[in-house]
C-alpha positions as CSV (number, residue, x, y, z in Angstrom):
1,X,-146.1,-43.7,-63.4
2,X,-149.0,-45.5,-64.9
3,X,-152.7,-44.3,-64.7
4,X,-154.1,-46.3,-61.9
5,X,-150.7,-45.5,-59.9
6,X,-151.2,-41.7,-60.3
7,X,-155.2,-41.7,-59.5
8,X,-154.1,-43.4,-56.3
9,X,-151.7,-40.9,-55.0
10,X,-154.1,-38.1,-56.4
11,X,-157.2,-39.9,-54.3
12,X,-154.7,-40.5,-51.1
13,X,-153.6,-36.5,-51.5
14,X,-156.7,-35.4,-51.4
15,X,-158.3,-37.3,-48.4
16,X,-155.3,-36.3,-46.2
17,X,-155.5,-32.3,-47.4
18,X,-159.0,-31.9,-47.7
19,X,-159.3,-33.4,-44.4
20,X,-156.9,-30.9,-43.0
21,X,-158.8,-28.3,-45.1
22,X,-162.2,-29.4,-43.6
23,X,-161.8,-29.3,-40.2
24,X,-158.6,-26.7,-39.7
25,X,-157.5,-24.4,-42.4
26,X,-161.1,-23.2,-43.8
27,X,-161.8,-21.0,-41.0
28,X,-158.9,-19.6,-40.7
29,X,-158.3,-18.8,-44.5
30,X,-161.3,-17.5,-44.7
31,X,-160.8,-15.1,-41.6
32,X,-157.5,-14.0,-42.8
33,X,-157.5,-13.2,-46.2
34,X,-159.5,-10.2,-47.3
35,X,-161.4,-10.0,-50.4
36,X,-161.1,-7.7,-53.2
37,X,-162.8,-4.7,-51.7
38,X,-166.3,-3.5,-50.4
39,X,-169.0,-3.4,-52.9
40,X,-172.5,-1.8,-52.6
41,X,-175.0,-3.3,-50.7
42,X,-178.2,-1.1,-50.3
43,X,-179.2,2.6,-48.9
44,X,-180.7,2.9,-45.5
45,X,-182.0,5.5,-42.6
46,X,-179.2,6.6,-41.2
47,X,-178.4,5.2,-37.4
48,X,-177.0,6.7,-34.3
49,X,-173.2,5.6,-35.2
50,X,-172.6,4.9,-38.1
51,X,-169.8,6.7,-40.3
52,X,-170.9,10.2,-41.6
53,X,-168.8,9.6,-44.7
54,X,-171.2,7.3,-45.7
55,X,-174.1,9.7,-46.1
56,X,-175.5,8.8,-49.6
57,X,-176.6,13.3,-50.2
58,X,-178.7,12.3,-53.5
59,X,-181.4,10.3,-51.3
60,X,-180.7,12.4,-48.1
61,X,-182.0,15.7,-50.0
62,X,-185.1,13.7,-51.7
63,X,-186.4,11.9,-48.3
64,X,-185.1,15.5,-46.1
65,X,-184.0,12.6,-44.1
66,X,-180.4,11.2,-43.5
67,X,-179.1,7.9,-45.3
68,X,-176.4,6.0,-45.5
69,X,-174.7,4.1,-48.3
70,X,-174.3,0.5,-47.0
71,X,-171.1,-1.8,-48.3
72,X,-170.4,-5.6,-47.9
73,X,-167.4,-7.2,-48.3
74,X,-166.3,-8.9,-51.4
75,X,-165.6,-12.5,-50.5
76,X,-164.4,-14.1,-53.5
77,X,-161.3,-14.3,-54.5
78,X,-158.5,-16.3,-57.0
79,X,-155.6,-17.8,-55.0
80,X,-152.5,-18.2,-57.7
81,X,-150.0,-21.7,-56.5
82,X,-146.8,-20.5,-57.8
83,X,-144.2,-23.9,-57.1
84,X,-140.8,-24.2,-58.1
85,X,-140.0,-27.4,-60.1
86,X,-136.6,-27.3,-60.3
87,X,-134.0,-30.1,-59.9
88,X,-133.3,-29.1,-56.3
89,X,-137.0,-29.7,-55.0
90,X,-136.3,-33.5,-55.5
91,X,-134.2,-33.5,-52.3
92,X,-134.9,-35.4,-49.4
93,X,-133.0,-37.2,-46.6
94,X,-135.6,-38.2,-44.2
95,X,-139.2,-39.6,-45.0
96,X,-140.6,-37.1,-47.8
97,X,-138.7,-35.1,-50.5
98,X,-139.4,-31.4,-50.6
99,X,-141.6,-31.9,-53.7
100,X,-144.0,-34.2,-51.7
101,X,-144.5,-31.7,-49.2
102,X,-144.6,-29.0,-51.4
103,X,-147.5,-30.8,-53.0
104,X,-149.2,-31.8,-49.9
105,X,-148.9,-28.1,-49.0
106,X,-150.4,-26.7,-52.3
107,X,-153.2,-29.1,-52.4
108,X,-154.1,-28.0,-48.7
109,X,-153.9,-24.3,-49.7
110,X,-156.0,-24.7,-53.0
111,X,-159.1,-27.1,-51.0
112,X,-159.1,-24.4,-48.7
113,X,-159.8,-21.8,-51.5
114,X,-162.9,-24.1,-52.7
115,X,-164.5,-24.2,-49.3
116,X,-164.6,-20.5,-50.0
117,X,-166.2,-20.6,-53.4
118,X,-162.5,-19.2,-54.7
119,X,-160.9,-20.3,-58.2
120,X,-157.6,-21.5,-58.4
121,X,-154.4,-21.6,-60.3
122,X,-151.3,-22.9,-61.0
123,X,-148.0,-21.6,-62.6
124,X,-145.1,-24.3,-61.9
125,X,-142.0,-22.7,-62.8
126,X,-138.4,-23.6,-63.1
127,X,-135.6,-20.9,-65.0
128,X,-138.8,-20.9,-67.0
129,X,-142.4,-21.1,-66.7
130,X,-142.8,-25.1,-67.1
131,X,-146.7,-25.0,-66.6
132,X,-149.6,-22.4,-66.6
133,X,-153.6,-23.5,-65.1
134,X,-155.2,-20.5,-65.1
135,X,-157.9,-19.8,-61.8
136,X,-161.2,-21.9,-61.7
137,X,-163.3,-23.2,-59.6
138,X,-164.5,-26.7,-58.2
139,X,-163.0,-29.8,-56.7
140,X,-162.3,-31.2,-60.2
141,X,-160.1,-28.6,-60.8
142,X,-158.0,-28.8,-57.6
143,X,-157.9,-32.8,-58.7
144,X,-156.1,-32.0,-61.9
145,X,-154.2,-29.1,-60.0
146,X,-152.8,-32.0,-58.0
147,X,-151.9,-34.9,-60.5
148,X,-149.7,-32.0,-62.6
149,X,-147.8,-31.2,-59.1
150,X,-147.8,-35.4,-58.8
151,X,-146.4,-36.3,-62.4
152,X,-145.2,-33.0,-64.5
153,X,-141.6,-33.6,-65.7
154,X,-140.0,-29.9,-65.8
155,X,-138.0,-28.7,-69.1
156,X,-135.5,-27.1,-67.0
157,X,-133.7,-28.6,-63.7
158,X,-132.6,-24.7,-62.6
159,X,-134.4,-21.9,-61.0
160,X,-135.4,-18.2,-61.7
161,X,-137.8,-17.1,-59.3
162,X,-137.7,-13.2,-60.6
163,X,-139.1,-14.6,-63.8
164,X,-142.0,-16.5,-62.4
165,X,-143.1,-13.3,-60.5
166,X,-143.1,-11.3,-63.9
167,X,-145.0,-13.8,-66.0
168,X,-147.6,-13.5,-62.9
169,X,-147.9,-9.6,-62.8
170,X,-148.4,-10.1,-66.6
171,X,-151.2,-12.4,-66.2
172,X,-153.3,-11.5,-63.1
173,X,-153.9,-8.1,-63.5
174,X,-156.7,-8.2,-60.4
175,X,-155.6,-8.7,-56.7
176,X,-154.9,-12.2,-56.1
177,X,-153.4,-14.3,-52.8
178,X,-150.7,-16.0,-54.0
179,X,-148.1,-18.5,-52.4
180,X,-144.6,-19.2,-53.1
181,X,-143.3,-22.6,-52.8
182,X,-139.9,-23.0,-53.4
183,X,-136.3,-23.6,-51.8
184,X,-135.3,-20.1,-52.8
185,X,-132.2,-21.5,-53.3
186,X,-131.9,-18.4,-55.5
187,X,-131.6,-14.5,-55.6
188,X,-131.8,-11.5,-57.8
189,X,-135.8,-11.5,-57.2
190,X,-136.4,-8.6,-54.8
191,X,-137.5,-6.5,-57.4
192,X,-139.8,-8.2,-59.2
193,X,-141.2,-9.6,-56.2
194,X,-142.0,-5.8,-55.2
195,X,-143.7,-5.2,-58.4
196,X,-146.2,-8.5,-58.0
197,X,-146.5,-7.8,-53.8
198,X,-147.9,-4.6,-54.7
199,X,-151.0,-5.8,-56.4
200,X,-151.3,-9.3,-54.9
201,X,-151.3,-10.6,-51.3
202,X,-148.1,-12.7,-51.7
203,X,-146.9,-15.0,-49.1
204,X,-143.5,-17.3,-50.0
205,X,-143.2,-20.5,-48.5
206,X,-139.7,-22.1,-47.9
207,X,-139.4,-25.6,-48.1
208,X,-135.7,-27.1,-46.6
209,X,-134.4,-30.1,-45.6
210,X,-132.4,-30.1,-42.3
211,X,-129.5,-32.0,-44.0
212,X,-129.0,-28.9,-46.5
213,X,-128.3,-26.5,-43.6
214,X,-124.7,-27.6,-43.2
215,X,-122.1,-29.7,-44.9
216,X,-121.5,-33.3,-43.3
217,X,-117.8,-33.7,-42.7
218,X,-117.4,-36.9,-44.8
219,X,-113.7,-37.0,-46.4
220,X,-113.8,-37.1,-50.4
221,X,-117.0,-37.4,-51.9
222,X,-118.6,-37.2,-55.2
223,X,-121.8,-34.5,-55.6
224,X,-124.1,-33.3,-58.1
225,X,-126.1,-30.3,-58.4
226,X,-129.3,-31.2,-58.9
227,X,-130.0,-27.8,-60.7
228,X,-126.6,-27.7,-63.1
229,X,-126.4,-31.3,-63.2
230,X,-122.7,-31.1,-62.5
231,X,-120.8,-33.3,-60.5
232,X,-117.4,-32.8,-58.5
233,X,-115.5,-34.4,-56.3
234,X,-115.5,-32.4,-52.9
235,X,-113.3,-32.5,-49.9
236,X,-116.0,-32.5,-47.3
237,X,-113.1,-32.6,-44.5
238,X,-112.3,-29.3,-45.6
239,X,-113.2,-26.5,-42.9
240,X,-113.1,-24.1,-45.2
241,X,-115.4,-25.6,-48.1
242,X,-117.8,-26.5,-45.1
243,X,-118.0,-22.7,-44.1
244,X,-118.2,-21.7,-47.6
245,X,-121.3,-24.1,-47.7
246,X,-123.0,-22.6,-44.7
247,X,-122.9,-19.1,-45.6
248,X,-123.6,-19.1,-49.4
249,X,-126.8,-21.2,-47.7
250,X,-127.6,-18.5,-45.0
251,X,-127.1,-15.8,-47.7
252,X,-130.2,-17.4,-50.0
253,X,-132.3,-18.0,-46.3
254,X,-131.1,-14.2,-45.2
255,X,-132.1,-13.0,-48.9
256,X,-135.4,-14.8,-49.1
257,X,-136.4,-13.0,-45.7
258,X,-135.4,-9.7,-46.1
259,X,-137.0,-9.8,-49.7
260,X,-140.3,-10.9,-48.4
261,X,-140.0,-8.3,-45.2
262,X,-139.6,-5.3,-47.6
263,X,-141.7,-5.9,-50.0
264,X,-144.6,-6.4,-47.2
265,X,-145.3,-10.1,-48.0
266,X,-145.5,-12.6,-45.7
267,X,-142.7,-15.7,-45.0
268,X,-143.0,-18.9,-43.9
269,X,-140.1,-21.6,-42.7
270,X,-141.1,-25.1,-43.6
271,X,-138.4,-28.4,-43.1
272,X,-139.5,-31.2,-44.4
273,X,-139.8,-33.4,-41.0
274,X,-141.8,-30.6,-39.1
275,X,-145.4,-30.0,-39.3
276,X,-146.6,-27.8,-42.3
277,X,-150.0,-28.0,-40.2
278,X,-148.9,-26.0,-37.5
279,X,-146.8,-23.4,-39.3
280,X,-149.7,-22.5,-41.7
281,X,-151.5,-22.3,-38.6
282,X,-149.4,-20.2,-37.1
283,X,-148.8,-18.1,-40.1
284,X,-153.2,-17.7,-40.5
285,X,-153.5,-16.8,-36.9
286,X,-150.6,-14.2,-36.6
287,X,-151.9,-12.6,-39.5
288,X,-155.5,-12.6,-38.7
């Protein structure tokens, strides 16, 4: 992709997400993520109603009057894009592969984060970790954020989502709200996903296409995987290869829920020819 090719898609991104960003998702990330605590904000007489543990007893014994110690939320915060890279992200039967949206998604997420004055990063990871921006501020920042999820060419075509969530503990060692996006077309990650969800507000974001749920029944035909880069000839007429399909898929959608569930982060189902709108809205409002 040549210069002037990439600063198109990077200009057309950004008018269609920081649109959405504008007008729908700033309100509503800024309602429901919380920021890194309350910090001090000044001492004053203390008021019928207000909470007795917040008696500041240093200036209550030097004015023989009652104050309280008043607090303010923290509001700023670092939002970490964690996307998956891998050779099964460039999958897509209807208008849009799962990488577009996956992009679309991220760049939404991140202008969101600059309406509130938050940095953000990036760590695009495949088996490996392909790419690491670490949190800043400003639109610029979001741009280039945006052309590296537009043209970056992984190392790696397969996935390891458990090691993604260890380089992140590793590198943000204060709270952070951090999203997912990946196929999780993988497992073996519940623990390390534990680990990071108890520091960080994580939320995973599932990207499918509707034509990966199930095997067509299409006689003999040649496949690759996209991660392994094997190919094979399968008997799609086989009932039993087609079950086979379905439940090693449900297993990695079953896994992928029950790992976010316990480890008290959030999960959200996106298909490729739905609305991401209305599921992030969704997912906003239900937790706010």
């Amino acid at each position: 992709m040549d210069t002037k090719e990439l600063l198109k898609k990077v200009r057309k991104i950004e008018i269609k997400t920081r649109k959405l960003s504008d007008h729908i998702f700033g309100g509503e990330y800024h309602s429901t993520f919380k920021g890194r605590g309350m910090t001090f904000s000044e001492v004053r007489q203390y008021q019928y109603g207000d909470d007795v543990r917040n008696i500041d007893w240093n200036v209550t014994a030097r004015t023989n009057e009652p104050h309280i110690k008043v607090f303010e939320e923290e509001r700023e915060l670092t939002m970490m894009l964690m996307v998956d890279v891998s050779g099964s992200e460039f999958f897509g039967t209807d208008s849009q592969f799962k990488n577009e949206i996956v992009t679309e998604i991220a760049a939404t997420l991140a202008f969101s984060a600059t309406q509130n004055n938050d940095k953000i990063g990036l760590i695009l990871f495949s088996d490996a970790i392909e790419l690491y921006i670490p949190p800043k501020k400003g639109r610029s920042h979001v741009l280039r954020i945006i052309r590296e999820l537009i043209e970056f060419k992984p190392q790696s075509q397969k996935t390891d989502i458990a090691e993604a969530l260890k380089f992140l503990s590793n590198v943000m060692k204060r709270k952070a709200i951090v999203f997912v996006l990946s196929d999780f077309m993988t497992d073996d990650y519940r623990h390390n996903l534990k680990i990071a969800a108890g520091r960080h507000d994580i939320s995973g974001i599932r990207v499918y296409d509707r034509h990966e749920e199930t095997m067509p029944n299409l006689g003999m035909v040649q496949m690759q995987d996209q991660e392994t880069g094997k190919s094979m000839l399968v008997n799609t007429a086989s009932k039993s290869i087609r079950l086979g399909y379905s439940k090693h898929y449900n297993d990695r959608v079953t896994y992928f829920k029950e790992s976010f569930s316990k480890s008290g982060a959030g999960a959200i189902d996106c298909r490729v020819d739905e609305s991401y709108v209305k599921k992030l809205l969704g997912y906003f409002k239900q937790r706010g």
